[in-house]
mmCIF file as Biopython writes it, N, C-alpha, C and O atoms, coordinates in Angstrom:
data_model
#
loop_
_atom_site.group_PDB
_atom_site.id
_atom_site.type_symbol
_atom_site.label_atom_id
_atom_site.label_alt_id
_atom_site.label_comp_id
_atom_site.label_asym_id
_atom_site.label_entity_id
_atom_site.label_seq_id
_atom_site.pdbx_PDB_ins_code
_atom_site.Cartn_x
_atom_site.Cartn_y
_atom_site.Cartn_z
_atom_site.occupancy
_atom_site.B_iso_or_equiv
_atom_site.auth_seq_id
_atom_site.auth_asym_id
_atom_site.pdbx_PDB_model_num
ATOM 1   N N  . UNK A ? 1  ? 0.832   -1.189 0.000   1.0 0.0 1  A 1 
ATOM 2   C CA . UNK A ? 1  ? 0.000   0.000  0.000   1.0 0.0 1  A 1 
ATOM 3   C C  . UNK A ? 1  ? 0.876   1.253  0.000   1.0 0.0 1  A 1 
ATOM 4   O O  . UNK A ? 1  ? 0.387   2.300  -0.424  1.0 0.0 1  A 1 
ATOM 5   N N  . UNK A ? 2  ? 2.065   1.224  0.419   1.0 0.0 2  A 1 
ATOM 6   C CA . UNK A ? 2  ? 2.712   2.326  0.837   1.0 0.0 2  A 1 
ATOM 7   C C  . UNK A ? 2  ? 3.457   2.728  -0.865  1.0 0.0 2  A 1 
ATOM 8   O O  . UNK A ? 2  ? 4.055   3.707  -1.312  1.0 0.0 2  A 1 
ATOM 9   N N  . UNK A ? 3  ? 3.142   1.745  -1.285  1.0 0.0 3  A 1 
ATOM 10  C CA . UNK A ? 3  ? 4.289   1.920  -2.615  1.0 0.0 3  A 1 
ATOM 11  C C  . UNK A ? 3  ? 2.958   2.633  -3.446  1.0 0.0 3  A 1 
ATOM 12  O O  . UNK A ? 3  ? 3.258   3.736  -3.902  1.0 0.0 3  A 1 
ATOM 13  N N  . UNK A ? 4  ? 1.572   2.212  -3.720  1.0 0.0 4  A 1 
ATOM 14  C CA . UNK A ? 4  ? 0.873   2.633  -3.885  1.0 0.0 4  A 1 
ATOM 15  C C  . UNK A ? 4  ? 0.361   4.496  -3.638  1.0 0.0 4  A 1 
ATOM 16  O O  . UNK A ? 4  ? -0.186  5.287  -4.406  1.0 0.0 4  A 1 
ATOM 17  N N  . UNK A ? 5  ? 0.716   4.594  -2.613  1.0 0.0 5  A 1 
ATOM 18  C CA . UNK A ? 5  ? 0.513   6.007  -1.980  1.0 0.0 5  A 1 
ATOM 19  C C  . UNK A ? 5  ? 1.325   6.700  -2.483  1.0 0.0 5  A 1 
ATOM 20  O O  . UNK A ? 5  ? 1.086   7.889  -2.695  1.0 0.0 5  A 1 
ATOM 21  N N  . UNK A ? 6  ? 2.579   6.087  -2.823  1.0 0.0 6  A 1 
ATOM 22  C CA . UNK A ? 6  ? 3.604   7.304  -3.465  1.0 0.0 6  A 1 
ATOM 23  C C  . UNK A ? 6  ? 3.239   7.333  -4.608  1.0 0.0 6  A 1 
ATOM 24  O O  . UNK A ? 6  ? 2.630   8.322  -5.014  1.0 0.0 6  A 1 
ATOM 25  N N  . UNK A ? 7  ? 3.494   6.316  -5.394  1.0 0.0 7  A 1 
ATOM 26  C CA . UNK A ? 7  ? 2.394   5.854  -6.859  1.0 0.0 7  A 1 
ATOM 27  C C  . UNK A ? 7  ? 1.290   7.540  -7.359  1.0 0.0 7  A 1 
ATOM 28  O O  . UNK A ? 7  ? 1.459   8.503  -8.107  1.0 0.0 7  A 1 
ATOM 29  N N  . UNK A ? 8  ? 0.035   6.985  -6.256  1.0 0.0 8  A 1 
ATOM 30  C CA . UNK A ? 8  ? -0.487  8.058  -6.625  1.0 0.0 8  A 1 
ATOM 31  C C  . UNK A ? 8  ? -0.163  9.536  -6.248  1.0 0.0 8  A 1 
ATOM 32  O O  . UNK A ? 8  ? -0.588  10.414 -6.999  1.0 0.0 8  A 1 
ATOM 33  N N  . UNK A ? 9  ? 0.613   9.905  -5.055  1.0 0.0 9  A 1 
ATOM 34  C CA . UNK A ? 9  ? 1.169   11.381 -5.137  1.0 0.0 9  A 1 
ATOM 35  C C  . UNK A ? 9  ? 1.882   11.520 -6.253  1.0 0.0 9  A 1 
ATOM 36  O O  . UNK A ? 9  ? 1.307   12.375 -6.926  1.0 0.0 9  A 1 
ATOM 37  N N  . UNK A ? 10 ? 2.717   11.180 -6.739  1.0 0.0 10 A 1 
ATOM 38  C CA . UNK A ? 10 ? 3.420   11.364 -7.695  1.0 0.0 10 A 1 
ATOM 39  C C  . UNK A ? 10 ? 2.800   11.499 -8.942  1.0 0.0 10 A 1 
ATOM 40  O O  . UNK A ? 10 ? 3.345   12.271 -9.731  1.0 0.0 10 A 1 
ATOM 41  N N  . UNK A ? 11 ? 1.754   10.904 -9.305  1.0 0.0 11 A 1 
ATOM 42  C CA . UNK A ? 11 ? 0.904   10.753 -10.294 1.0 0.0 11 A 1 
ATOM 43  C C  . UNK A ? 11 ? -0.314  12.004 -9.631  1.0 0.0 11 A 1 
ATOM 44  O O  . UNK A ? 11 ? -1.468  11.830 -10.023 1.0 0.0 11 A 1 
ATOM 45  N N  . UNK A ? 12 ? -0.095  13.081 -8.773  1.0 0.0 12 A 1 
ATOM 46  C CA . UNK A ? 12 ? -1.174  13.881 -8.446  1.0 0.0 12 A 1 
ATOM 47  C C  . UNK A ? 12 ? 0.113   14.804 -8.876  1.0 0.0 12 A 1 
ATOM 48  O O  . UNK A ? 12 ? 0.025   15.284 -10.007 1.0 0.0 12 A 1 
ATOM 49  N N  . UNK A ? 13 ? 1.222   15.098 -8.175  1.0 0.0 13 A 1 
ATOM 50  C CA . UNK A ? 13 ? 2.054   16.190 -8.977  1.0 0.0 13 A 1 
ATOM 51  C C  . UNK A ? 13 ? 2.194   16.752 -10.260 1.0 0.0 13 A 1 
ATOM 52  O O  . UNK A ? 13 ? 2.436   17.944 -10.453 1.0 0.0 13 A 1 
ATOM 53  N N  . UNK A ? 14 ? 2.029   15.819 -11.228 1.0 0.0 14 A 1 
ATOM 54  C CA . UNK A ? 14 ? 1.972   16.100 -12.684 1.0 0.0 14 A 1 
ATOM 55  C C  . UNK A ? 14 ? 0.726   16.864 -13.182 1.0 0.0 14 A 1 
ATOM 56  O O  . UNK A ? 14 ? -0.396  16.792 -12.681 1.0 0.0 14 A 1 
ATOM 57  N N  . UNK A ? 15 ? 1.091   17.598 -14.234 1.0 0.0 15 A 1 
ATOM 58  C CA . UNK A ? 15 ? -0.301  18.169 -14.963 1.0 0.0 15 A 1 
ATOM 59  C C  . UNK A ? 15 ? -0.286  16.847 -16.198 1.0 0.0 15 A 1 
ATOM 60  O O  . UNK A ? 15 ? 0.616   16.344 -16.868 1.0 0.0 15 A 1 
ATOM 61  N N  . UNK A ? 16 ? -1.615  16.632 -16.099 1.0 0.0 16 A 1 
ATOM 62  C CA . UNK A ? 16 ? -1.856  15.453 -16.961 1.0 0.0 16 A 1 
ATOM 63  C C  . UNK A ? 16 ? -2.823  15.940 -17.904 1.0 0.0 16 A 1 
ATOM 64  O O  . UNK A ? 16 ? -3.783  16.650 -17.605 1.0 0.0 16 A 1 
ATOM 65  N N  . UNK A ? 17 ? -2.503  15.488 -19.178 1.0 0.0 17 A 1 
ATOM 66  C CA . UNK A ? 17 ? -3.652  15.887 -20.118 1.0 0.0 17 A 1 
ATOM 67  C C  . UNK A ? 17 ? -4.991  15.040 -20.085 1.0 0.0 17 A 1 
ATOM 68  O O  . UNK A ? 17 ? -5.370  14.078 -19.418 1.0 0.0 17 A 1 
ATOM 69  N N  . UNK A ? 18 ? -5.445  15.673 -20.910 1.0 0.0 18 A 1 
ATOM 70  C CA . UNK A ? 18 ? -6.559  15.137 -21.343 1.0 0.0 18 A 1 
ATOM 71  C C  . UNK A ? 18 ? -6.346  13.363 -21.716 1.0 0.0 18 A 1 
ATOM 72  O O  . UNK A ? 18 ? -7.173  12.489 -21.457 1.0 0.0 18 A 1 
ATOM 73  N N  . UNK A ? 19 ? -5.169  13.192 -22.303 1.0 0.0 19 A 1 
ATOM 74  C CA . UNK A ? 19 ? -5.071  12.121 -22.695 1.0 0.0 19 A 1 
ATOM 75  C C  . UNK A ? 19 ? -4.096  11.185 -21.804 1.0 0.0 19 A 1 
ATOM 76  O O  . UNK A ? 19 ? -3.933  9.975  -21.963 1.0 0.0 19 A 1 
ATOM 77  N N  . UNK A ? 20 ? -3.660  11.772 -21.112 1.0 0.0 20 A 1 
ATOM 78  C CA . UNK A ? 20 ? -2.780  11.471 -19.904 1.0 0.0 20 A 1 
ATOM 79  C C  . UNK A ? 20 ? -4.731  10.673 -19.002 1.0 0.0 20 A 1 
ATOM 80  O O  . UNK A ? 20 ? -5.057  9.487  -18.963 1.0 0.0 20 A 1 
ATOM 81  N N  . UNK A ? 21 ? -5.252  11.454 -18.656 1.0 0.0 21 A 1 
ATOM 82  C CA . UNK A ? 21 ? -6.334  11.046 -17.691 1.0 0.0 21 A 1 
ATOM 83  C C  . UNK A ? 21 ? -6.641  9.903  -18.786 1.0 0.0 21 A 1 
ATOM 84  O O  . UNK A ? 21 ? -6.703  8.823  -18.198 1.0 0.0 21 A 1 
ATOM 85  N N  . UNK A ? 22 ? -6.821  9.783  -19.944 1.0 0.0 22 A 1 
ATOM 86  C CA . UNK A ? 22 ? -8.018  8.626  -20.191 1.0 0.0 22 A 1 
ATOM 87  C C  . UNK A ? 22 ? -6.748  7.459  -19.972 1.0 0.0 22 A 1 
ATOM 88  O O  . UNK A ? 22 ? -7.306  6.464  -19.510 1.0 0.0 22 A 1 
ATOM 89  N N  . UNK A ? 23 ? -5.597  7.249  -20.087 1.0 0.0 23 A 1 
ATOM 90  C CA . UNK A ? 23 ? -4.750  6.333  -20.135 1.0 0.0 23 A 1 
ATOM 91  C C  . UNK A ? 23 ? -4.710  5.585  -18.637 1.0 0.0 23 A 1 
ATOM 92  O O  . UNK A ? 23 ? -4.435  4.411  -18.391 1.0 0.0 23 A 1 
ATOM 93  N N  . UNK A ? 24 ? -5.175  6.953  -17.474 1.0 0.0 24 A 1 
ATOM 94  C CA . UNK A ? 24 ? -5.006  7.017  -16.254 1.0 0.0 24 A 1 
ATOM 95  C C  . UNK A ? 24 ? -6.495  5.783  -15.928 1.0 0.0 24 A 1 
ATOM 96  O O  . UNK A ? 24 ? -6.425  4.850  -15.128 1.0 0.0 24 A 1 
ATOM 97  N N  . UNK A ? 25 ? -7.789  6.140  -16.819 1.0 0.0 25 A 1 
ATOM 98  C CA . UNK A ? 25 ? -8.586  5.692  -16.892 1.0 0.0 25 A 1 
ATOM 99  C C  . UNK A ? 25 ? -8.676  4.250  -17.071 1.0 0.0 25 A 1 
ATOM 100 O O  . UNK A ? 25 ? -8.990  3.425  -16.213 1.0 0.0 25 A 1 
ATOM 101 N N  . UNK A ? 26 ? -8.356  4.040  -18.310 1.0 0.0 26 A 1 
ATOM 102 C CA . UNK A ? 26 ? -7.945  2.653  -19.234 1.0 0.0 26 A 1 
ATOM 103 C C  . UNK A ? 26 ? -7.104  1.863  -18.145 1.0 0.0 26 A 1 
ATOM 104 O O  . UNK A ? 26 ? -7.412  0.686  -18.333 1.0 0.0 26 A 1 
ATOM 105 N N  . UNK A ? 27 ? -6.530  1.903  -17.484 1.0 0.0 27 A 1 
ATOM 106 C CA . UNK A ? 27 ? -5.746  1.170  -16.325 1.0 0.0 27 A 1 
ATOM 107 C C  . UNK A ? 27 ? -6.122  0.977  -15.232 1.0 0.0 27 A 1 
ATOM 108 O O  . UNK A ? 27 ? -5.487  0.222  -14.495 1.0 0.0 27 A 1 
ATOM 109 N N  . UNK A ? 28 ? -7.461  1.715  -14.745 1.0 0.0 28 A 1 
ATOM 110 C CA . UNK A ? 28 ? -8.142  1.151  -13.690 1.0 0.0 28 A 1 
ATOM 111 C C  . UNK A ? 28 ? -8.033  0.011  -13.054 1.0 0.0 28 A 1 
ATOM 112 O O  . UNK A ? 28 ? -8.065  -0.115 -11.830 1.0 0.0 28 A 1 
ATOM 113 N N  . UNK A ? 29 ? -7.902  -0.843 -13.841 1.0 0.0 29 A 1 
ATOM 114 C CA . UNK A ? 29 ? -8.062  -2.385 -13.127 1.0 0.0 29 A 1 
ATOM 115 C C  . UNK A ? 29 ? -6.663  -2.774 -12.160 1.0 0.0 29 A 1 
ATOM 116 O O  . UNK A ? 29 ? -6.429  -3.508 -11.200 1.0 0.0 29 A 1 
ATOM 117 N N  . UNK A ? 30 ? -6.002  -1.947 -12.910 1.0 0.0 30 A 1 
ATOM 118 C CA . UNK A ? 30 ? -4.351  -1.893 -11.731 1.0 0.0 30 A 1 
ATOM 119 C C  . UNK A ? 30 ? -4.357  -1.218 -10.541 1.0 0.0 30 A 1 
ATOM 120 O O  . UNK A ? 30 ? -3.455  -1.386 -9.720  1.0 0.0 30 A 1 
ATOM 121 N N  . UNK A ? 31 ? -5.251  -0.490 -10.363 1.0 0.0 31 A 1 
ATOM 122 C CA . UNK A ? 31 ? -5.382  0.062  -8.875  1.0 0.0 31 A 1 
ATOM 123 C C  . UNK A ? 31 ? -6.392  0.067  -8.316  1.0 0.0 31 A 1 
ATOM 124 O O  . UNK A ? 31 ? -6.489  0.460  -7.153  1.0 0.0 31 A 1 
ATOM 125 N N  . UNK A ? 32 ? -7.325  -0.344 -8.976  1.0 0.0 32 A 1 
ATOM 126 C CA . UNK A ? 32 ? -8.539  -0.327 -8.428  1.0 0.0 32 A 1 
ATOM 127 C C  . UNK A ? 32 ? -8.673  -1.249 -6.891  1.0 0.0 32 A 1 
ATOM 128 O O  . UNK A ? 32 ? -9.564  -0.946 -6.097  1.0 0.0 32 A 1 
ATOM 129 N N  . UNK A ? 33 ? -7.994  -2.039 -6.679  1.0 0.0 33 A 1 
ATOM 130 C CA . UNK A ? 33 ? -7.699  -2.796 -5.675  1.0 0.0 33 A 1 
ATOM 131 C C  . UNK A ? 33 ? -7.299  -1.823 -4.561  1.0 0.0 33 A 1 
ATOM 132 O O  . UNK A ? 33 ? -8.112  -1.859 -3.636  1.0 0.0 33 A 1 
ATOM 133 N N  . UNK A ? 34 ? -6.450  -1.100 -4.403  1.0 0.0 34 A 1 
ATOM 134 C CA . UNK A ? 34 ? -5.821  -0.106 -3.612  1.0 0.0 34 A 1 
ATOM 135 C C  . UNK A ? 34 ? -6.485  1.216  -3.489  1.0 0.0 34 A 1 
ATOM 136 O O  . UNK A ? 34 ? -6.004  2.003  -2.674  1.0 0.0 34 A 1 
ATOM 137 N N  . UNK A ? 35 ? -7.597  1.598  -4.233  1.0 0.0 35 A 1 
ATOM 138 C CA . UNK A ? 35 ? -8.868  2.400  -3.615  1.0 0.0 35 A 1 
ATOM 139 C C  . UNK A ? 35 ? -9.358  2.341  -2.515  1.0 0.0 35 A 1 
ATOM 140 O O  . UNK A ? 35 ? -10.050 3.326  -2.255  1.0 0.0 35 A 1 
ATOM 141 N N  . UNK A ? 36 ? -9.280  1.387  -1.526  1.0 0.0 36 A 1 
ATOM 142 C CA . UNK A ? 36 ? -10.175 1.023  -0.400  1.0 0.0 36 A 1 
ATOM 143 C C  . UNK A ? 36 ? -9.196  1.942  0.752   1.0 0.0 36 A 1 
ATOM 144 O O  . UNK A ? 36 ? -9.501  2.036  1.941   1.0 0.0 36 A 1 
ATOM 145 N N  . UNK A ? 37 ? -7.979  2.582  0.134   1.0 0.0 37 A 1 
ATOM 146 C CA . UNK A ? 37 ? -6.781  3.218  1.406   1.0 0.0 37 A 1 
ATOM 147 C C  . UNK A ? 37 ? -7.444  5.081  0.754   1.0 0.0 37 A 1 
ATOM 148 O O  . UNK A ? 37 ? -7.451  5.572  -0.375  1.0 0.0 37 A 1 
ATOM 149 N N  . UNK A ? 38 ? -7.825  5.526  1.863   1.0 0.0 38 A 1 
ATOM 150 C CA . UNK A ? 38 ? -7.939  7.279  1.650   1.0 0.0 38 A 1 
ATOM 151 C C  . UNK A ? 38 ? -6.784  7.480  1.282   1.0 0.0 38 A 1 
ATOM 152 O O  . UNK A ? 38 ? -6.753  7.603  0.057   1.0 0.0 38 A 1 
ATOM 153 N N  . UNK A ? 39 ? -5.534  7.602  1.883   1.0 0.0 39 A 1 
ATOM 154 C CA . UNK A ? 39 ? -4.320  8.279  0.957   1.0 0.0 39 A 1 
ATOM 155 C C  . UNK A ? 39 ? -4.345  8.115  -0.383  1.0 0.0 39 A 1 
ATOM 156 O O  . UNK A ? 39 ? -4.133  9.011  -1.201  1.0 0.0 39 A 1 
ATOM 157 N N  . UNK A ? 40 ? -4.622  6.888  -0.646  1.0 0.0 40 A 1 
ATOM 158 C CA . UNK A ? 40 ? -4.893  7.023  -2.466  1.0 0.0 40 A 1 
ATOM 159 C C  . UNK A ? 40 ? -5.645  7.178  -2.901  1.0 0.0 40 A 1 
ATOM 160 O O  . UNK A ? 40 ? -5.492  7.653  -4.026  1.0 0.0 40 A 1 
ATOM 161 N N  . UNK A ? 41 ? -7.234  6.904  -2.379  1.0 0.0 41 A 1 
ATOM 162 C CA . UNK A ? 41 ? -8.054  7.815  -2.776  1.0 0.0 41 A 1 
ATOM 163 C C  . UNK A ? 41 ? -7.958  9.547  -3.254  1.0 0.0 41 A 1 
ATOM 164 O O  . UNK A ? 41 ? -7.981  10.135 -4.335  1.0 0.0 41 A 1 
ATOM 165 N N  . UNK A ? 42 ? -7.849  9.935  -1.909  1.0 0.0 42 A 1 
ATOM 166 C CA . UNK A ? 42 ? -7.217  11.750 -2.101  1.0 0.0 42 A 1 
ATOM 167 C C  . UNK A ? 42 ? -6.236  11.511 -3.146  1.0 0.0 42 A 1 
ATOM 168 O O  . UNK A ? 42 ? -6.726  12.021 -4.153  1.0 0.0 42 A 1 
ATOM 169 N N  . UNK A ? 43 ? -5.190  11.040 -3.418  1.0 0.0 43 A 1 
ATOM 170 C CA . UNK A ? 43 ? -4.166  11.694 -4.591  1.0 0.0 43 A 1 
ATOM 171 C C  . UNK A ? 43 ? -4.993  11.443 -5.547  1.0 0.0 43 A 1 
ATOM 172 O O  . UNK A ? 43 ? -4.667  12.101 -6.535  1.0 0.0 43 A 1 
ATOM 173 N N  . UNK A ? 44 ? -6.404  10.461 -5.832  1.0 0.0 44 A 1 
ATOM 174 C CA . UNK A ? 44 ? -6.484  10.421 -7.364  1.0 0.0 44 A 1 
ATOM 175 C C  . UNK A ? 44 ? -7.776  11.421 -7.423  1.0 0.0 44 A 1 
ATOM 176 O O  . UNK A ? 44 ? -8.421  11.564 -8.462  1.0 0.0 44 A 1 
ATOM 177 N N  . UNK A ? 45 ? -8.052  12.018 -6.351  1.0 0.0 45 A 1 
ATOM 178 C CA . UNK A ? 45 ? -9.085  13.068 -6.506  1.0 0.0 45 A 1 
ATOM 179 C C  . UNK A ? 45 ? -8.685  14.040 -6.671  1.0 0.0 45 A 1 
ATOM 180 O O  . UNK A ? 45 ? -9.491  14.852 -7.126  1.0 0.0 45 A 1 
ATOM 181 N N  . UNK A ? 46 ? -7.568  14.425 -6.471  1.0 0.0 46 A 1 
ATOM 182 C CA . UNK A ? 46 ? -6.469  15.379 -6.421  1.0 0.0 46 A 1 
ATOM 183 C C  . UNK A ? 46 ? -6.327  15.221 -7.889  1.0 0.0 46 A 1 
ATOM 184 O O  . UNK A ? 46 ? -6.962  16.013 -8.586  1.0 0.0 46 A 1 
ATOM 185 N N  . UNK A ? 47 ? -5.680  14.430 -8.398  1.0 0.0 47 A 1 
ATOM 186 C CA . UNK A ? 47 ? -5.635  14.378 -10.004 1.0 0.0 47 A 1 
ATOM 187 C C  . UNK A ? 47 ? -6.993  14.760 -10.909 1.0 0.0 47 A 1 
ATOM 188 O O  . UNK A ? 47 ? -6.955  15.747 -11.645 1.0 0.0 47 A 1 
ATOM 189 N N  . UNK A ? 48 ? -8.219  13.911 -10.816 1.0 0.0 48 A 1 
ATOM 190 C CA . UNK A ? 48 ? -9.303  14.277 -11.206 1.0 0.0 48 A 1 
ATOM 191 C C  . UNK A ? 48 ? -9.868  15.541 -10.894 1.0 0.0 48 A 1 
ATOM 192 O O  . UNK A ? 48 ? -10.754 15.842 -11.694 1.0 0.0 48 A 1 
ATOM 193 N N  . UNK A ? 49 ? -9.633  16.507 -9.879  1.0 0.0 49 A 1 
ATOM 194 C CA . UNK A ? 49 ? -9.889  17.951 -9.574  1.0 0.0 49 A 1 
ATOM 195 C C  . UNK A ? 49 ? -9.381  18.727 -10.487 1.0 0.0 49 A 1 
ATOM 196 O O  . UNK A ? 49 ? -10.003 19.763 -10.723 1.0 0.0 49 A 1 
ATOM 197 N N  . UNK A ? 50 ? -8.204  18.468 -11.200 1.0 0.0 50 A 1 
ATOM 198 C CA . UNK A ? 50 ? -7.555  19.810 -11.272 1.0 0.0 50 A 1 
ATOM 199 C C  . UNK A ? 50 ? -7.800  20.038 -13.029 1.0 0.0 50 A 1 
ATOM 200 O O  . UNK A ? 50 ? -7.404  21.066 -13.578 1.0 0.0 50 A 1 
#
């Protein structure tokens, strides 16, 4: 999980395009498992906010 958490901060630092998010999208199934931790929740809301 912890590797995960950096995962997604790091992936909240970047400006991501438009096409950056759908790729972010299309890969769901790789993290979707590790949603159930708020720290990674928040970084990928953090990404989807901005």
């Amino acid at each position: 999980v912890k590797q995960w958490e950096g995962i997604a901060y790091c992936l909240s630092q970047l400006s991501l395009t438009e096409k950056g998010i759908n790729k972010l999208f299309e890969s769901f199934e790789s993290y979707e498992h590790v949603l159930s931790e708020e720290s990674v929740v928040s970084h990928f809301r953090a990404i989807i906010n901005k």
